[in-house]
ZANUMAR-113814 format. One record per residue (C-alpha): y, x, z; chain. Coordinates in nm, 4 decimals, padded with zeros to 6 digits. Layout:
BEGIN
NODE        c2        c1        c3  marfi
NODE         Y         X         Z      A
...
This chain:
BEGIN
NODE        c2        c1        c3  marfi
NODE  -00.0722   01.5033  -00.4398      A
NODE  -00.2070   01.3357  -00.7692      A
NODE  -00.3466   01.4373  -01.1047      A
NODE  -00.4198   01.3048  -01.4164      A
NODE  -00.7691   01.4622  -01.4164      A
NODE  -00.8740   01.2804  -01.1534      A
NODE  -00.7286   00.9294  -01.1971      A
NODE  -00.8940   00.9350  -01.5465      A
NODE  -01.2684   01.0358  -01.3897      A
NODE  -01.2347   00.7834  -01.0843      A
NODE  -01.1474   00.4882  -01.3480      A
NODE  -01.3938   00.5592  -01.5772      A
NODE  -01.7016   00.5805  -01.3179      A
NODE  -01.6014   00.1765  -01.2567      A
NODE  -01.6698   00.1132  -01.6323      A
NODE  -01.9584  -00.1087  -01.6501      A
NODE  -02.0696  -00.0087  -02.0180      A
NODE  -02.1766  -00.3597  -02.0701      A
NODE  -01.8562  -00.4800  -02.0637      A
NODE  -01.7338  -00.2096  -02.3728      A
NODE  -02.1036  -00.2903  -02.5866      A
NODE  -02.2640   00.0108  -02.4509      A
NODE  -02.6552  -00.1002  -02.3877      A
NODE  -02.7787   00.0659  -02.0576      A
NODE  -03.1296   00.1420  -01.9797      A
NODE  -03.3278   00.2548  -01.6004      A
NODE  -03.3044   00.6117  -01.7595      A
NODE  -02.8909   00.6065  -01.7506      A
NODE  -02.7924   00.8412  -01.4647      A
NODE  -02.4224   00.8543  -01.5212      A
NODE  -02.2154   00.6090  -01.3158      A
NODE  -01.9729   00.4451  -01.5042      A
NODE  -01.9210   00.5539  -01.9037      A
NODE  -01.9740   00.9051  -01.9435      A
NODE  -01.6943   01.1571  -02.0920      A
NODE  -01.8131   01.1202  -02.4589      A
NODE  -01.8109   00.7508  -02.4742      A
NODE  -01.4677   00.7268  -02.3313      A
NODE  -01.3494   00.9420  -02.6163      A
NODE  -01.5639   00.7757  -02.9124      A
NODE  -01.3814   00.4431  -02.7570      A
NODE  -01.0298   00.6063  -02.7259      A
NODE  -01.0747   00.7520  -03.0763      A
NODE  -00.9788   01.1245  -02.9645      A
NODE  -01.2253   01.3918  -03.0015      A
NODE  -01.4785   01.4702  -02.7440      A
NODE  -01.3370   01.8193  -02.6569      A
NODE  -00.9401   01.6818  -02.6360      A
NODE  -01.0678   01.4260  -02.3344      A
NODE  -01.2833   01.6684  -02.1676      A
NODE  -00.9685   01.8658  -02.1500      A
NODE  -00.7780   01.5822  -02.0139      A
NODE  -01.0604   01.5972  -01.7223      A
NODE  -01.0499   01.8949  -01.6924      A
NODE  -00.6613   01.9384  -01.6173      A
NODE  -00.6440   02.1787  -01.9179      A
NODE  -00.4567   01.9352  -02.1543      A
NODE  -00.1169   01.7324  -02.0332      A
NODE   00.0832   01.5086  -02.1804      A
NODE  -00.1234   01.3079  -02.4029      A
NODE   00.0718   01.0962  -02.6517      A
NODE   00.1651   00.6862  -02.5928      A
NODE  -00.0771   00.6328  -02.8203      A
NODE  -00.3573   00.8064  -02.6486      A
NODE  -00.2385   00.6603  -02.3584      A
NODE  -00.2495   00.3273  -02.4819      A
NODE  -00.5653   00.3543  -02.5876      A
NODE  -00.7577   00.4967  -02.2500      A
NODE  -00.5300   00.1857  -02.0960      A
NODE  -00.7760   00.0049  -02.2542      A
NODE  -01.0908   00.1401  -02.2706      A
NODE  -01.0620   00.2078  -01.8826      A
NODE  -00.9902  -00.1840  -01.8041      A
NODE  -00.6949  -00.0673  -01.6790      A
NODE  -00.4230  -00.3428  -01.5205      A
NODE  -00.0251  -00.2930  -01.5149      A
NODE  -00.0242  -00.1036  -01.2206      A
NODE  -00.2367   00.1441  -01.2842      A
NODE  -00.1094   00.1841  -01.6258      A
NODE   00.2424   00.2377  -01.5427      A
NODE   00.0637   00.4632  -01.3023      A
NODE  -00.1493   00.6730  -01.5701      A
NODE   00.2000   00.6925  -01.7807      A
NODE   00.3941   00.8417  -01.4893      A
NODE   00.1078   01.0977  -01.4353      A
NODE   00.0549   01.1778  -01.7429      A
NODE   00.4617   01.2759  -01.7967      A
NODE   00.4424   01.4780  -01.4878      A
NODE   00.5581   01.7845  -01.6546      A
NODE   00.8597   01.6355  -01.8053      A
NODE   01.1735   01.5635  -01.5308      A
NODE   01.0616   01.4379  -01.1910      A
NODE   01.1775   01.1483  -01.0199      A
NODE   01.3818   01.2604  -00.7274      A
NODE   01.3095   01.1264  -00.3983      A
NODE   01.5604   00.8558  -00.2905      A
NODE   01.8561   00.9620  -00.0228      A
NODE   01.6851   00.7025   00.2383      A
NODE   02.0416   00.5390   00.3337      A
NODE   02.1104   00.2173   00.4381      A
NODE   02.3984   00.0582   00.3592      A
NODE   02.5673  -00.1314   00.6223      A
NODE   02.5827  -00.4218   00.4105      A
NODE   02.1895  -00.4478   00.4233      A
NODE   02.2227  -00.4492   00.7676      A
NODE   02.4353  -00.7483   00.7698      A
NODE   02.1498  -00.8568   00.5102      A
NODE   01.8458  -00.8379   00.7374      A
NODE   02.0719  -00.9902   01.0466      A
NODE   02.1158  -01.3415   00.8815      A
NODE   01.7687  -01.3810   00.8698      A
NODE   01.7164  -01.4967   01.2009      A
NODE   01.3719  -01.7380   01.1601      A
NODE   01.1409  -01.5056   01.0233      A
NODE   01.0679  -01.1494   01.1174      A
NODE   01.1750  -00.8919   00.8367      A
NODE   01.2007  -00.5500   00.7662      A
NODE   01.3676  -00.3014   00.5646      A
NODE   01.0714   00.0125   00.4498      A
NODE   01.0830   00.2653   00.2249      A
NODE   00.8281   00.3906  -00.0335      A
NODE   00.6748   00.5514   00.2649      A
NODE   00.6230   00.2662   00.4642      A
NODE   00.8783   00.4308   00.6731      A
NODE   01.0298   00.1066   00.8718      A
NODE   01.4457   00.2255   00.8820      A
NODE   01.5561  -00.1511   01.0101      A
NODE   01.4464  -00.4413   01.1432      A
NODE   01.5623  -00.7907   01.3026      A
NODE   01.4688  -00.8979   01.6283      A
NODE   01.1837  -01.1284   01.5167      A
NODE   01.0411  -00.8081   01.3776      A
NODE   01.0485  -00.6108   01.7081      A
NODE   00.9117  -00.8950   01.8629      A
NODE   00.5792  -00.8792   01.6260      A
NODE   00.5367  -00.5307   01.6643      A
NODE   00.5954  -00.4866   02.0485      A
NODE   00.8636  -00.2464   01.9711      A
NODE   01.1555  -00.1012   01.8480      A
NODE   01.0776  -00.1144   01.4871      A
NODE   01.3298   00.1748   01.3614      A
NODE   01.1254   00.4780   01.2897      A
NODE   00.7660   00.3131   01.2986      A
NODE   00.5702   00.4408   00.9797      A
NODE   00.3118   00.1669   00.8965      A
NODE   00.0744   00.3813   00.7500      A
NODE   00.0517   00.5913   01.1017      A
NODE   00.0409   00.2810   01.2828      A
NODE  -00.2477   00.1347   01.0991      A
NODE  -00.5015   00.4014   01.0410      A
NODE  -00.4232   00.6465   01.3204      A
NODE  -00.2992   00.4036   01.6315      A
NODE  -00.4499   00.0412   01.5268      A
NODE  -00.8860   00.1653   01.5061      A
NODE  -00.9536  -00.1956   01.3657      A
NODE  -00.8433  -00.3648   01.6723      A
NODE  -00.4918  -00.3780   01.6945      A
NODE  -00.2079  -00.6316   01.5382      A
NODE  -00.3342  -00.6121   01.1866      A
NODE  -00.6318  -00.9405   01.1719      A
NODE  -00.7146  -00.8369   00.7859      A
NODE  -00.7312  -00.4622   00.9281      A
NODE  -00.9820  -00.3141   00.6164      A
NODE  -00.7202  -00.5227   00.3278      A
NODE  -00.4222  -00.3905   00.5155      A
NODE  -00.5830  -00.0603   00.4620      A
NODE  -00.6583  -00.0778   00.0759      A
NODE  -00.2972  -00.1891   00.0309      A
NODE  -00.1606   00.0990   00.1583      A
NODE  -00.3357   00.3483   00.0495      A
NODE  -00.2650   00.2115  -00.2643      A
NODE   00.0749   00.2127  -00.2383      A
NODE   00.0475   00.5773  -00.0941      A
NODE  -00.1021   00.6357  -00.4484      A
NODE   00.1379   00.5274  -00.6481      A
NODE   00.4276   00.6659  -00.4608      A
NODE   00.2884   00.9783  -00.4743      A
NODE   00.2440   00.9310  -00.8187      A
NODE   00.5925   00.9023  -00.8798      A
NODE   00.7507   01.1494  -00.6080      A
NODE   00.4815   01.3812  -00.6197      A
NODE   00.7492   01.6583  -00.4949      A
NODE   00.8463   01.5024  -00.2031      A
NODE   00.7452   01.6964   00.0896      A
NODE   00.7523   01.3954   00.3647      A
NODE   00.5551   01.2160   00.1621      A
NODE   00.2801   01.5240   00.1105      A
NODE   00.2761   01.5986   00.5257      A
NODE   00.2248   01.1443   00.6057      A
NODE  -00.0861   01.1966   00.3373      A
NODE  -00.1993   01.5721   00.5318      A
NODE  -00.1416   01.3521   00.8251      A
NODE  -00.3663   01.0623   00.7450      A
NODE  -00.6346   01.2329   00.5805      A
NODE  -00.7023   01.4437   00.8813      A
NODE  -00.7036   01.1698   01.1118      A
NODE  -00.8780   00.8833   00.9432      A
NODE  -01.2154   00.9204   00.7897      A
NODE  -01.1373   00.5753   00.6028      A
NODE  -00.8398   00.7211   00.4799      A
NODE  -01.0011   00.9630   00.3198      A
NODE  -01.2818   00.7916   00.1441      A
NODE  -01.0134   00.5319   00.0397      A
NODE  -00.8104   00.8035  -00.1340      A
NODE  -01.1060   00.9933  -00.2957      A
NODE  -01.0918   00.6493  -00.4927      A
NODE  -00.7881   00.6770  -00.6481      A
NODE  -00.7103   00.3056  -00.6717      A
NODE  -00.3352   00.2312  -00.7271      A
NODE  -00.1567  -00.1253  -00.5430      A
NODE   00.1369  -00.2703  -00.5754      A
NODE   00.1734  -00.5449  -00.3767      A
NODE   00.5146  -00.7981  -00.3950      A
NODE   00.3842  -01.1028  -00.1678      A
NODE   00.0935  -01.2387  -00.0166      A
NODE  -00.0935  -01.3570   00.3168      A
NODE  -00.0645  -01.1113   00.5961      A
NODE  -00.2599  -01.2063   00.9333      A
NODE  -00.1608  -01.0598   01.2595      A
NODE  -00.3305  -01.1133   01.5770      A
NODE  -00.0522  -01.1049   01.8255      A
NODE  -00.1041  -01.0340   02.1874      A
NODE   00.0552  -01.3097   02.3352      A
NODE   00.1109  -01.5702   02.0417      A
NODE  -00.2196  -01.5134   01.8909      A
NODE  -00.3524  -01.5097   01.5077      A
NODE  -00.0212  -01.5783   01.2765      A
NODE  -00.1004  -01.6439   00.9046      A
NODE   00.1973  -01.5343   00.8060      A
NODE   00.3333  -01.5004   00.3822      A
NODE   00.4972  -01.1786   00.2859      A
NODE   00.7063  -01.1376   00.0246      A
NODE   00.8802  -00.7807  -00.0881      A
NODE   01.1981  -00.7826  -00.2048      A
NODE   01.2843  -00.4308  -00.3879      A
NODE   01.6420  -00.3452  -00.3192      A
NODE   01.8450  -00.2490  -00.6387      A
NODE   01.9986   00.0305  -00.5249      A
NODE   01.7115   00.3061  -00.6523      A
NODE   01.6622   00.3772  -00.2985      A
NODE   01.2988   00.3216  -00.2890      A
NODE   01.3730   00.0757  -00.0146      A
NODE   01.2074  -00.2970   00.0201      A
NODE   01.3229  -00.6256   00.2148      A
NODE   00.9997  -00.7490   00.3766      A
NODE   01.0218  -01.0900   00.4862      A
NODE   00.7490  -01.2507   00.6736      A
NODE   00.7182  -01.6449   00.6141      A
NODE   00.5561  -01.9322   00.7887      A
NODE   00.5274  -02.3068   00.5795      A
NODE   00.7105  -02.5707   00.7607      A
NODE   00.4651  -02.7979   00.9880      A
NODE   00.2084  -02.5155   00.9708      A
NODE   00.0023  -02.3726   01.3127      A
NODE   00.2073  -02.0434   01.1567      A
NODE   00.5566  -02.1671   01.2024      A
NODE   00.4627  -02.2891   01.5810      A
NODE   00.3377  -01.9601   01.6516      A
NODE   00.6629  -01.8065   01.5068      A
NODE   00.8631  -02.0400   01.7399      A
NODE   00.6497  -01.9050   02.0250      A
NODE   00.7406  -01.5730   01.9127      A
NODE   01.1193  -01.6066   01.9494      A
NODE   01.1282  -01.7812   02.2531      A
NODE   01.0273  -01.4308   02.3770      A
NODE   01.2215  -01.2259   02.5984      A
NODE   01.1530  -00.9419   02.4271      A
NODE   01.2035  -00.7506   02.7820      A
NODE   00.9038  -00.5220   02.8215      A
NODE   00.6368  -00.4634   03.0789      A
NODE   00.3068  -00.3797   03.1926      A
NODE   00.1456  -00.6269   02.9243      A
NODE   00.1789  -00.5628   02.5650      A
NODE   00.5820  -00.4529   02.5821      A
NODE   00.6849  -00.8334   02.6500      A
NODE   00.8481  -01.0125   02.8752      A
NODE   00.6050  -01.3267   02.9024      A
NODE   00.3741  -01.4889   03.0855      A
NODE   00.1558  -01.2095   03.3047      A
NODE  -00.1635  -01.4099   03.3109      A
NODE  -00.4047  -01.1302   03.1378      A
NODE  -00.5955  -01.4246   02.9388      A
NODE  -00.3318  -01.7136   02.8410      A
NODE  -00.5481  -02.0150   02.7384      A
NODE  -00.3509  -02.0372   02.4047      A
NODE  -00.4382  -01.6970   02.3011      A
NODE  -00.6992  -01.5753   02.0549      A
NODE  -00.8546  -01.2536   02.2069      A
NODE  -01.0218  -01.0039   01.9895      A
């Protein structure tokens, strides 16, 4: 699902050569630094990093490592990411079991003010409290949030930062592949997307490597409107693979009234949106898009 050889040519096409004291002129054709420079920079020879490239030489020593780490501009994501590639032939990482424990459950049921979820390195969604359900329009158990967003959302759906959502998970599709590149499930969701998205696909020829822990996540909701909403990720220490995602709103914010609207819904569903609410097609209150 991922290579070395190709990690190392997307990063170093993003090289300005500027930045590493390479002078450029209208003549330079190359994008990025080209295959020599990387390896005068990275002190190996010319003909051991063409190799890397080419997929003909694995497992290049911490040192080398180390060294294209920083030549490439490379952050701590995508180095941890260029280390696990780069050790591919050594003992994989198995892919996790995927159980809950019961305990979690208990877990994700005391939090009864925000909506959260419980995903796994597949942005498989395995639980989720009723605040959740509520934001989605659904039962949240066996959503996959990568399916939802490029194949069922087409830039108009729940998601208001629809192009960011999609960078940060095909991101994090990167980097789990990079580190359960056996994992069959994971290999058919990618098949999957890259048939049925054109975005997906240019977004993974890039190569680019997230992980993201918290942040501002936007939906547009159909009957509450846009919630600006804070995420935070919470990886659970079990080696399952598994996160707690728990979906904030500050206190006195226009967020934290539109996530009091959202639980005083029913939850019921019908004919408009999968919730029990008011059926006026175009509440004054809510922002259409």
């Amino acid at each position: 699902m991922d290579d070395l050889a190709g990690f190392l040519r997307t990063r170093r096409s993003r090289v300005d050569p500027a930045t590493v004291g390479i002078p450029t002129d209208s003549r330079r054709r190359v994008e990025g630094l080209r295959r020599e420079e990387v390896a005068h920079l990275s002190g190996v020879s010319v003909d051991y990093y063409v190799r890397l490239e080419q997929g003909r030489a694995t497992q290049p020593s911490e040192q080398v490592i180390d060294a294209l780490v920083r030549v490439l501009g490379l952050d701590e994501t995508e180095r941890g990411h260029l280390f696990r590639l780069a050790r591919q032939r050594r003992p994989r990482a198995k892919s996790p079991s995927g159980r809950l424990r019961p305990e979690l459950l208990r877990v994700l049921d005391l939090v009864t003010d925000a909506p959260a979820l419980i995903m796994d390195y597949r942005l498989d969604v395995v639980a989720g409290n009723r605040l959740a359900r509520l934001l989605y329009g659904r039962d949240v158990p066996g959503l996959n949030t990568a399916r939802h967003l490029f194949l069922e959302e087409a830039e108009r759906g729940l998601f208001a930062d629809w192009e960011s959502c999609t960078l940060d998970v095909v991101g994090h599709l990167r980097l789990a592949a990079g580190k359960y590149p056996d994992d069959p499930r994971l290999a058919s969701l990618i098949g999957e997307l890259a048939m049925g998205s054109e975005r997906f696909r240019r977004l993974w020829a890039r190569a680019d490597v997230r992980a993201r822990t918290h942040g501002r996540k936007a939906y547009r909701h159909p009957m509450v409107g846009l919630l600006e909403l804070h995420q935070e990720n919470f990886a659970l220490p079990d080696a399952s693979g598994m996160e707690l995602i728990v979906l904030s709103a500050a206190s006195g914010s226009p967020a934290e009234d539109g996530r009091r609207l959202l639980g005083a819904l029913s939850g019921d569903r019908d004919s408009y949106g999968g919730f029990g609410c008011d059926p006026h097609p175009n509440p004054p209150h809510v922002r259409r898009w």
